[in-house]
Structure formats: C-alpha cells, structure tokens
N, C-alpha and C positions, 0 to 999 in steps of 0.2 A: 477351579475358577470357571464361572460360564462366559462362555463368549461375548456374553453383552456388558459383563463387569470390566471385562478389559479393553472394549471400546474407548477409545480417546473422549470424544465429543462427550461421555453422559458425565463427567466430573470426578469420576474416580483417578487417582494418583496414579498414576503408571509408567513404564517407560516411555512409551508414545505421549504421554504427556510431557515432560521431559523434553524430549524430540521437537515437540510442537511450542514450547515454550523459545527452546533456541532455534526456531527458525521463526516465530512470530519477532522477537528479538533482529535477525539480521534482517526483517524484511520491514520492519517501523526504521531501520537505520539510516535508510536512503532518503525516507520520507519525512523523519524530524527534521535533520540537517536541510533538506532540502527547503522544504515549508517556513523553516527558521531564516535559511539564507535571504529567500524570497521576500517575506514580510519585512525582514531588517534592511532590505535594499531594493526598496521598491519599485523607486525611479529609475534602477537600472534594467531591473526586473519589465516595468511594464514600457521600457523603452526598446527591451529585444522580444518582449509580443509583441510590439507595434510593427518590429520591423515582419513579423510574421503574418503582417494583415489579422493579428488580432481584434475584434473590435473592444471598446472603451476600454484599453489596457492598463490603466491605474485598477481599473473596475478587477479586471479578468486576474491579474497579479496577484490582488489581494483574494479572491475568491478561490483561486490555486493556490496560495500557499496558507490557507485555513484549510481546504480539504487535504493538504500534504502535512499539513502539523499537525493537525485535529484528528484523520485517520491515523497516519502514524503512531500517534497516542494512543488512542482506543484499538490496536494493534497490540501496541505493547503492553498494555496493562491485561487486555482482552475483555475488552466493553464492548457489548454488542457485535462481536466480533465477525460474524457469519457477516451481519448488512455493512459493517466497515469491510469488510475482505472482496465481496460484490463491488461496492462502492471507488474501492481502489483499483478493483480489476479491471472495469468499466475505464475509470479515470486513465490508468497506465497505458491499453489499448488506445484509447484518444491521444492520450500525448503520443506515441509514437507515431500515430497516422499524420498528426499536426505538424510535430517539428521533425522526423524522422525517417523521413518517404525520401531524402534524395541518396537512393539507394546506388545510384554511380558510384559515390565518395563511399568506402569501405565500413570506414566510424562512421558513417551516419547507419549503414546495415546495421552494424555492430551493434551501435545504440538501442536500432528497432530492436533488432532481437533479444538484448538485453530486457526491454519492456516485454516480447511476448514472454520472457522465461520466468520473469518476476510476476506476471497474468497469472501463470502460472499455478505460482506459488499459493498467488490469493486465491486463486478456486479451490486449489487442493486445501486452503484454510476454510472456505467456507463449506467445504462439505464437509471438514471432520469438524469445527468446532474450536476452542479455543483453545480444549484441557482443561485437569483439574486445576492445574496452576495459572489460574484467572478470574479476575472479576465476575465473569459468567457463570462459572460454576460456583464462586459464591453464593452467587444469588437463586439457583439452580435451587 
C-alpha cells in the first residue's frame, strides 16, 4: 500500500477513517444538542445574550444556534467538512472569549479550555478531511 492510499482525507476506507468518523461523531454532539436547545428556546437563549451585552439577541440566538445545528450536521454526515470544521473552530474560539473569560471562577476556565480542546479538534478535522466514511468522499 502507498502512502498516499492510506491517507484519511483522499477517501479511501481505512482505519483512520474509522477514527475520524468517531470523532466527527463526538464532536457534531455538543453542537446538535446545543443548536437544537438554542432554536427551541429562544427567548431564553437570547435573554442570557442580552445579559452578555449581546447585541440584537433574538437576532444573535437564532444565528448561533443555525451555525451550531447546521455545522454540527455537515460535521456529522461530513459536508464540506474542512470549511464546516474552520468555521466551527472560528465560532468555538469566539464563544469562549465571549462568555468564558472570567477565569477567577474555575468552571468558567474549565469551560474555556473545554472550547480551546474542542478548536482543537476542528483543525485537526480540517486538515485531514472528512474520511472515506462521508458525504465528501462521496462526491470526491
């Protein structure tokens, strides 16, 4: 086998595909439920970014939890997955600078760090690719 056949990212089946299927899997998990929670409870949602000094929080509510269900989704199936895995990595970094800076209180550390390891994750998604076990290497 050459080395480039057993690359993740070109589509071929492999272990590392495999691998990257269950960790695109636990990393869409936080981001459905969340995106879901979000949308179905809006007014609670954009009542605790208002108290964030969000601005137009009915507005930002709904635009955060379509980028957390709608990534999350093309995560898990692996749609365009590289510019969703940027796009979440981007987003993840923000919300922790946003609601996760009062690093006095332990859980709110926690939290941040939480988001830098899950950053993480979406880069190390977006530089290997989806795997063969996704929509992208379908289309591939």
């Amino acid at each position: 086998m050459s080395i480039n056949s057993s690359v993740a990212g070109n589509g071929t089946a492999s272990n590392s595909s495999t691998t990257i299927l269950l960790g695109r899997i636990l990393l869409a998990v936080i981001f459905l439920l969340s995106g879901f929670g979000k949308l179905t409870a809006i007014s609670g949602t954009a009542g605790y970014f208002g108290a964030l000094g969000l601005p137009v929080p009915t507005v930002t509510a709904v635009v955060v939890g379509l980028i957390e269900l709608l990534g999350g989704l093309a995560i898990l199936v692996g749609f365009q997955t590289r510019i969703a895995a940027w796009v979440l990595a981007i987003f993840t970094i923000a919300t922790g600078l946003v609601a996760h800076t009062g690093w006095a209180d332990q859980m709110q550390m926690i939290q941040f760090l939480k988001n830098l390891a899950i950053t993480g994750g979406f880069i190390l998604l977006a530089s290997s690719g989806a795997g063969a076990y996704s929509i992208d290497a379908k289309r591939a």
